[in-house]
LUMLUM-987727 format. One record per residue (C-alpha): y, x, z; residue in three letters. Coordinates in pm, 1 decimal. Each point is the difference from the previous one (the first is absolute). Layout:
N
{py->Y; px->X; pz->Z; r->ALA}
...
//
This chain:
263
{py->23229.0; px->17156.6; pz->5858.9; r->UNK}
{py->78.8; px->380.2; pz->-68.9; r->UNK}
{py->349.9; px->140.9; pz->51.4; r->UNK}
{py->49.1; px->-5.7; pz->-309.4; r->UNK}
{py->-1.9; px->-342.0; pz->-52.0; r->UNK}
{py->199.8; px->-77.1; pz->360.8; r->UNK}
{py->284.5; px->216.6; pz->-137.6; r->UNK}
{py->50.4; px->-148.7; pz->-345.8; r->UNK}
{py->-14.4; px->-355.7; pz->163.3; r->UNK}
{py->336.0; px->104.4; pz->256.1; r->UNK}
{py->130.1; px->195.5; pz->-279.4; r->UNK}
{py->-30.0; px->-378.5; pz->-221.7; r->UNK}
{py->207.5; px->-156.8; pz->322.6; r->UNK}
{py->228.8; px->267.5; pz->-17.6; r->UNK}
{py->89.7; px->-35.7; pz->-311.2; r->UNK}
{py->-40.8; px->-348.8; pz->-39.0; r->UNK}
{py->-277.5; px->-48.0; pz->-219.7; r->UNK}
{py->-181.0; px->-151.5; pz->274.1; r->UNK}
{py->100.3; px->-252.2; pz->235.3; r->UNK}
{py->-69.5; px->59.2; pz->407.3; r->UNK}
{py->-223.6; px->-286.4; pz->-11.7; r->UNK}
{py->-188.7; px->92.1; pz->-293.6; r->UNK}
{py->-86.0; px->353.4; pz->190.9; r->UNK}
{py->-126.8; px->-245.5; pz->317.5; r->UNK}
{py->-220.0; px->-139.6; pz->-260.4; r->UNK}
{py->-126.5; px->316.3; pz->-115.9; r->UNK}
{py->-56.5; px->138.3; pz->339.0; r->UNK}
{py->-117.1; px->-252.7; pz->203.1; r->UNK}
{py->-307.5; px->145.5; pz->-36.4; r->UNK}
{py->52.4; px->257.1; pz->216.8; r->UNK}
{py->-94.1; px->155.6; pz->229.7; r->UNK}
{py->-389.3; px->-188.8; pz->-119.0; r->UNK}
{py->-67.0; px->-251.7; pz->-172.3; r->UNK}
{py->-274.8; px->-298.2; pz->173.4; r->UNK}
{py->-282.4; px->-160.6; pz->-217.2; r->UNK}
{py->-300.1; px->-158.6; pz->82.4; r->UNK}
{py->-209.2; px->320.8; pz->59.2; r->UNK}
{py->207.4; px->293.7; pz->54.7; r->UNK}
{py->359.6; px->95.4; pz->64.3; r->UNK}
{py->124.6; px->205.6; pz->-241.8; r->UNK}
{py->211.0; px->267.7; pz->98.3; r->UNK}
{py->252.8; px->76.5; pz->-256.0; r->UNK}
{py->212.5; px->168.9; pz->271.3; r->UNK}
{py->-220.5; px->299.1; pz->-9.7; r->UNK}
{py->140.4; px->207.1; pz->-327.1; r->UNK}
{py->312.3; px->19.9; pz->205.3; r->UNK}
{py->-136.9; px->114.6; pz->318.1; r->UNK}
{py->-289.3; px->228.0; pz->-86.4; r->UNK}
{py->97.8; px->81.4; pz->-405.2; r->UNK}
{py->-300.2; px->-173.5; pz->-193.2; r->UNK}
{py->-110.2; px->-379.3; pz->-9.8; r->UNK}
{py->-238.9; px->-160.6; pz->248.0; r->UNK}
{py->-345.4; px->92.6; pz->-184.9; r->UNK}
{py->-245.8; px->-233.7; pz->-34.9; r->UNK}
{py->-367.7; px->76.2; pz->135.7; r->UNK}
{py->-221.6; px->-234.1; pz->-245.6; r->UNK}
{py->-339.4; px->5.2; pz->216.9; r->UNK}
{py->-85.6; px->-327.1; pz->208.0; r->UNK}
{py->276.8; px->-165.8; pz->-225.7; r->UNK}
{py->-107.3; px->-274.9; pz->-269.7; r->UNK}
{py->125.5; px->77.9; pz->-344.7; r->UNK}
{py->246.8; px->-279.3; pz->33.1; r->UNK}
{py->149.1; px->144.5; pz->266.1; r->UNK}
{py->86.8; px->308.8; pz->-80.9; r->UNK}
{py->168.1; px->-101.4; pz->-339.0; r->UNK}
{py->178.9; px->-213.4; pz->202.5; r->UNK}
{py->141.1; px->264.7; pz->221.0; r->UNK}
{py->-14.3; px->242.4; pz->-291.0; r->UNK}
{py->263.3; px->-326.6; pz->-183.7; r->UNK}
{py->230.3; px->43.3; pz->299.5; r->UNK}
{py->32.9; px->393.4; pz->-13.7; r->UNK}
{py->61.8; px->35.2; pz->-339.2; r->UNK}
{py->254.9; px->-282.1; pz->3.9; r->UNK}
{py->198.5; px->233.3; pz->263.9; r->UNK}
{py->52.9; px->296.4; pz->-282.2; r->UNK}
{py->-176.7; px->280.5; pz->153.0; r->UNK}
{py->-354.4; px->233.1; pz->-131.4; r->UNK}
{py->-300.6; px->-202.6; pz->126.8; r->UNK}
{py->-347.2; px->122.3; pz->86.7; r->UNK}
{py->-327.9; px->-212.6; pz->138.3; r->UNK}
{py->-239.6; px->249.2; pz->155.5; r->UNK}
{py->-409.9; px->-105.7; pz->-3.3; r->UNK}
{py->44.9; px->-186.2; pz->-262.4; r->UNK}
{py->-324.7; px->-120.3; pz->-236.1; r->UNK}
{py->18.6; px->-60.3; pz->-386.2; r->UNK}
{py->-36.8; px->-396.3; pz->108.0; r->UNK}
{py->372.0; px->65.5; pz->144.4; r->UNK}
{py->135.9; px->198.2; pz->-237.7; r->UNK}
{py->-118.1; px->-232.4; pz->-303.6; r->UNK}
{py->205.8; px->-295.0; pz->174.4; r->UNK}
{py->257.8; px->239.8; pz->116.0; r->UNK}
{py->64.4; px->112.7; pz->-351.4; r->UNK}
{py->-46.2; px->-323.8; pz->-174.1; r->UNK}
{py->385.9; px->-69.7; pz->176.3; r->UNK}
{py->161.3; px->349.9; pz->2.9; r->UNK}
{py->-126.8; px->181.4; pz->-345.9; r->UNK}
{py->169.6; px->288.1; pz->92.8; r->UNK}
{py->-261.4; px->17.4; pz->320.9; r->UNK}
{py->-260.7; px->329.5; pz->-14.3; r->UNK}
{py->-280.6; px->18.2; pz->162.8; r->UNK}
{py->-135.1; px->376.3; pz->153.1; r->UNK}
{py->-369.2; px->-146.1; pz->-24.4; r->UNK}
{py->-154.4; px->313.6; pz->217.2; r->UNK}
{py->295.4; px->6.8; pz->238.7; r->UNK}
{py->-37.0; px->-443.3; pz->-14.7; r->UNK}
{py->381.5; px->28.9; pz->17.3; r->UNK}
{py->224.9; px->-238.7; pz->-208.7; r->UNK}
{py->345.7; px->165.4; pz->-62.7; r->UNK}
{py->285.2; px->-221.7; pz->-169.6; r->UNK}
{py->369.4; px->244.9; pz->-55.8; r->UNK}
{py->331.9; px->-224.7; pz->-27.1; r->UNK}
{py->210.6; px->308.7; pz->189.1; r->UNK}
{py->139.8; px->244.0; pz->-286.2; r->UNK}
{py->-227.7; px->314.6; pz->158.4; r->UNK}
{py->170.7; px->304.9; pz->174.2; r->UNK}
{py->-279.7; px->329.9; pz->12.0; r->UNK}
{py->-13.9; px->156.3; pz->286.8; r->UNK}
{py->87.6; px->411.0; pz->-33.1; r->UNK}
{py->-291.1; px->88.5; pz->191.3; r->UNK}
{py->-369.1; px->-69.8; pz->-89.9; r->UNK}
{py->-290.9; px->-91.0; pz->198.0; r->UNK}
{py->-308.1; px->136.8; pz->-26.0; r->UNK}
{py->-295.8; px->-249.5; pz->37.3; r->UNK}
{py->-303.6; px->162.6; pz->34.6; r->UNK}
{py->-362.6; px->-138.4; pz->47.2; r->UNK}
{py->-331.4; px->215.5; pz->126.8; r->UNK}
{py->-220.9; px->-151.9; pz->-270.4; r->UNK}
{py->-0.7; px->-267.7; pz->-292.3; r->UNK}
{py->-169.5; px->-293.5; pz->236.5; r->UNK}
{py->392.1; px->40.9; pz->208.8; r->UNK}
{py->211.0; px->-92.9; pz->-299.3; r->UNK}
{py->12.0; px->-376.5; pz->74.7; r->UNK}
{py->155.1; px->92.7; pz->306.0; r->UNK}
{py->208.0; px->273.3; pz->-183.5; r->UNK}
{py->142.8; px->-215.7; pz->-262.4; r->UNK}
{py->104.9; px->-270.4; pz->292.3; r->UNK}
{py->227.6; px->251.4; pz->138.5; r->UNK}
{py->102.0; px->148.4; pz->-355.9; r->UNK}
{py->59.9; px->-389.5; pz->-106.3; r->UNK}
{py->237.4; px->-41.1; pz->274.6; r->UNK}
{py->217.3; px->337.0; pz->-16.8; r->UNK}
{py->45.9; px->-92.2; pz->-385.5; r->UNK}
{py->127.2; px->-315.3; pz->80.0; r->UNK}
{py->254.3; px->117.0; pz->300.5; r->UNK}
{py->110.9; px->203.9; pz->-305.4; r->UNK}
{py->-196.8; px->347.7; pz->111.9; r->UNK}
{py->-89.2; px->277.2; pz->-229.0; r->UNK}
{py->-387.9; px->55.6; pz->87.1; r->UNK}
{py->-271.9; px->249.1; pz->-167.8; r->UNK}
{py->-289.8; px->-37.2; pz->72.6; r->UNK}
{py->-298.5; px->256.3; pz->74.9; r->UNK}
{py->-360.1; px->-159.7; pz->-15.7; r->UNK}
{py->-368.9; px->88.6; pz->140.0; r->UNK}
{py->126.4; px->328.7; pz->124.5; r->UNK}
{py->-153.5; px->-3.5; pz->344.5; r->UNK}
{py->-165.3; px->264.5; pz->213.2; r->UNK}
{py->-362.2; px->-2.5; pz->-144.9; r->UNK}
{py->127.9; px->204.7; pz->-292.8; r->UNK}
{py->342.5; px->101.5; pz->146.3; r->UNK}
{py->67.8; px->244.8; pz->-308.0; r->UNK}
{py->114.3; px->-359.3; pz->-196.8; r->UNK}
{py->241.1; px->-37.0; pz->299.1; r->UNK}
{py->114.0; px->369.3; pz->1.5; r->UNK}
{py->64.3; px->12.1; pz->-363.6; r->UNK}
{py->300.3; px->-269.5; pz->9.2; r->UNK}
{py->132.4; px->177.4; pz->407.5; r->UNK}
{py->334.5; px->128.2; pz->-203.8; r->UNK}
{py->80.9; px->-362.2; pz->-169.7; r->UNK}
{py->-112.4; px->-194.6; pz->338.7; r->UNK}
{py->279.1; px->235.7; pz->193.6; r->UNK}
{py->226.9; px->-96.7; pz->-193.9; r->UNK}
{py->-10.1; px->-346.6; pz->124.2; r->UNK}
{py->256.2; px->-180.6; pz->228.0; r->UNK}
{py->-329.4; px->-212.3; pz->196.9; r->UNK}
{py->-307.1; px->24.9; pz->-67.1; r->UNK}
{py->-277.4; px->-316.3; pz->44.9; r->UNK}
{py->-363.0; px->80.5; pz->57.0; r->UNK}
{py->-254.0; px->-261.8; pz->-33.8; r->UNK}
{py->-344.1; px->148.5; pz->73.4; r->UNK}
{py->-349.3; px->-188.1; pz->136.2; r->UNK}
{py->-288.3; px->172.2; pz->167.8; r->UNK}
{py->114.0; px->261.0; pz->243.3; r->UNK}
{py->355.0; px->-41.5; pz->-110.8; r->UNK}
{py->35.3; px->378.6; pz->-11.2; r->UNK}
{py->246.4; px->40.4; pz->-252.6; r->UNK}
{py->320.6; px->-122.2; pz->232.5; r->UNK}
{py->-62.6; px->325.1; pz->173.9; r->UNK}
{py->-25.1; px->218.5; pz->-293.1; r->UNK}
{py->308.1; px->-144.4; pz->-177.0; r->UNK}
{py->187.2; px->-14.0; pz->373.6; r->UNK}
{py->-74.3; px->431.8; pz->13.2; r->UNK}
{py->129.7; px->27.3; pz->-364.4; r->UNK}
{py->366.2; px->-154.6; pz->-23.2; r->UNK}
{py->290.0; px->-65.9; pz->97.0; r->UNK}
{py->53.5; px->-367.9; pz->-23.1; r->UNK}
{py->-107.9; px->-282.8; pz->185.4; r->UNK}
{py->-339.3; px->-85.7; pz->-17.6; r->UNK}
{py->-106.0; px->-397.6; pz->50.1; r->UNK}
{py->-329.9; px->-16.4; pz->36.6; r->UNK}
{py->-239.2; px->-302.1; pz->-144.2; r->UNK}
{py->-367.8; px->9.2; pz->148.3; r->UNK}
{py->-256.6; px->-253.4; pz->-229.3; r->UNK}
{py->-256.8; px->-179.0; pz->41.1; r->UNK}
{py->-209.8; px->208.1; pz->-285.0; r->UNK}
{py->-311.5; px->201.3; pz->158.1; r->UNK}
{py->-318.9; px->-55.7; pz->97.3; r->UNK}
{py->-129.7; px->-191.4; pz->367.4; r->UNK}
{py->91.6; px->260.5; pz->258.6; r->UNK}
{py->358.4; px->-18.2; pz->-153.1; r->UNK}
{py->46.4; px->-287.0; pz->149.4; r->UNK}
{py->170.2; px->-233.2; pz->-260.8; r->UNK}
{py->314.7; px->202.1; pz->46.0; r->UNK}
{py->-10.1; px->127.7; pz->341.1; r->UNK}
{py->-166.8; px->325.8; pz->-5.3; r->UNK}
{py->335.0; px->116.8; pz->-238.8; r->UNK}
{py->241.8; px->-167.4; pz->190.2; r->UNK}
{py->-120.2; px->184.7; pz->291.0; r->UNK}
{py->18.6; px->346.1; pz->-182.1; r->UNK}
{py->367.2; px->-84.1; pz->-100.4; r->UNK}
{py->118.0; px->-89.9; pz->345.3; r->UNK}
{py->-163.1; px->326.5; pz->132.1; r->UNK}
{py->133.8; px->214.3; pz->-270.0; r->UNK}
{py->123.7; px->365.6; pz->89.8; r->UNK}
{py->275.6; px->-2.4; pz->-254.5; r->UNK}
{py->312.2; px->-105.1; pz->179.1; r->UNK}
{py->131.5; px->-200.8; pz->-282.5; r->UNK}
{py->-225.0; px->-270.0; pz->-75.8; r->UNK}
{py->15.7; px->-331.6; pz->109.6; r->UNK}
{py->-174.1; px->-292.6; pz->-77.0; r->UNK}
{py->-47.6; px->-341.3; pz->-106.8; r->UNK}
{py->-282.9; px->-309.3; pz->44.2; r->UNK}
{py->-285.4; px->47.0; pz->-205.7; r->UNK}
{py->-12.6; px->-108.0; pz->-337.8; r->UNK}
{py->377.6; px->-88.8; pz->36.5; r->UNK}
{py->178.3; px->189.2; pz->-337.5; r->UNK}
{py->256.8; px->-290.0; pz->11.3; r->UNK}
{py->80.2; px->143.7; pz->286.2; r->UNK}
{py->-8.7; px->429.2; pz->-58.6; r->UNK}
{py->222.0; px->-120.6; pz->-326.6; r->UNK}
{py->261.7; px->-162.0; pz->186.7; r->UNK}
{py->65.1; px->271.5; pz->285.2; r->UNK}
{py->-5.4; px->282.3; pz->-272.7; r->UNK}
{py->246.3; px->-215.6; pz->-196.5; r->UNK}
{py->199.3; px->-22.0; pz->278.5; r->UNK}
{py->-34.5; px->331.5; pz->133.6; r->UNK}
{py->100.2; px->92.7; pz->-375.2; r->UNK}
{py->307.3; px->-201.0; pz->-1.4; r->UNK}
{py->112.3; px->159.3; pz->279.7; r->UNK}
{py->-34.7; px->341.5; pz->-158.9; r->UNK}
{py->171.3; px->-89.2; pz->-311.2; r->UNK}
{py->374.9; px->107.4; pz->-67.0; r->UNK}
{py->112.9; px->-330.6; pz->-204.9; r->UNK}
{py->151.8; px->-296.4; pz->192.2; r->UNK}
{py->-170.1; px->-323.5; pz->-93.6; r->UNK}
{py->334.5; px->-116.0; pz->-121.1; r->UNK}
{py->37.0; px->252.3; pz->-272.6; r->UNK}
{py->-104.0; px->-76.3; pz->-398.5; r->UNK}
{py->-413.3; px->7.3; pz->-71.3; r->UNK}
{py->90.4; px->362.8; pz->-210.2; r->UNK}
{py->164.7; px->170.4; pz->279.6; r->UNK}
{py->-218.5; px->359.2; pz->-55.6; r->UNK}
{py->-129.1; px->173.2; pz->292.6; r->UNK}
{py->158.1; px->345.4; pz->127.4; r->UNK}
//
């Protein structure tokens, strides 16, 4: 349950148009909610801003419509992370307005009217094999309601494609930068701007990469003081600290009307 929805139920008390034991009923729910498999926390929009997300892998496909059933039925955006077509079909089949991110495997569902950020982040990836992990985090900022651009296969083997977009990517409010291999780009991006930099090392690269660890280890070394860094492979992750990180930044209260414009 969002704020949103908590406020117009006391507002229904206050005014009558709901009784106090109809709210109990609608929030007896919180702060979770127990079923057979999993405890859903619908508590967590109210402490932390966004829905408990749901992460799809070593979940059957009944399960996680289940739990997807019992988020949507508390109001607020939805997204299922590592989630295969198989999912999505059955996912879809009972919320048509469901979409599926097929490279990202990230199932999105909107119920919240959405209020854009001011700022933008920048999601960047070192090379074309990163963009599954890319789109994960650009999946997520769009549905915390995050303005994102992307920049693609701009990474340090031909760092002219990189240096070409430097003005637009300064212009960002945080900057995400997925990159495999060496992971060199953090680095590079870290020396160039202003803004936070969240790192994302992947698994993409050949043996002595390490399935991931050879760039995680470059990011956590990095000379540029304002990188940090996240699990590899984890965009879900990268997406929701910029998103946060973002919301922090931004002027408009989460209270004010969707088309409040920026300063």
């Amino acid at each position: 349950m969002n704020q949103e929805a908590l406020r117009q139920i006391l507002q229904d008390v206050q005014t009558g148009a709901l009784s106090p034991d109809e709210a109990v009923g609608k929030l007896r729910h919180l702060p979770f909610e127990p079923m057979e498999f999993a405890n859903v926390d619908h508590h967590r929009s109210l402490r932390c801003g966004f829905p408990e997300v749901i992460y799809c892998e070593g979940k059957t496909t009944k399960q996680v419509v289940k739990i997807f059933e019992r988020l949507v039925a508390s109001g607020g955006n939805v997204l299922a992370t590592r989630a295969d077509p198989k999912v999505y079909k059955a996912v879809v089949e009972a919320f048509k307005k469901a979409e599926y991110n097929k490279r990202a495997r990230a199932i999105t569902l909107r119920q919240a009217e959405p209020r854009l950020s001011c700022g933008t982040i920048g999601i960047i990836s070192a090379g074309t094999s990163d963009m599954p992990v890319a789109e994960e985090a650009r999946a997520t900022c769009e549905i915390m309601d995050q303005r994102t651009r992307t920049f693609y296969d701009v990474g340090v083997a031909g760092i002219h494609r990189l240096l070409a977009h430097a003005a637009d990517i300064q212009q960002m409010t945080v900057i995400v930068v997925v990159a495999g291999m060496e992971g060199a780009l953090a680095s590079v991006i870290g020396g160039l701007v202003a803004a936070p930099v969240i790192a994302v090392p992947t698994s993409v690269g050949y043996g002595a990469s390490f399935q991931g660890l050879a760039p995680l280890l470059t990011m956590l070394n990095s000379c540029a003081a304002g990188v940090s860094v996240v699990n590899i492979d984890n965009g879900f992750a990268a997406g929701y600290m910029a998103s946060v990180i973002n919301r922090l930044a931004d002027p408009k209260s989460p209270a004010e009307p969707a088309d409040t414009e920026c300063g």
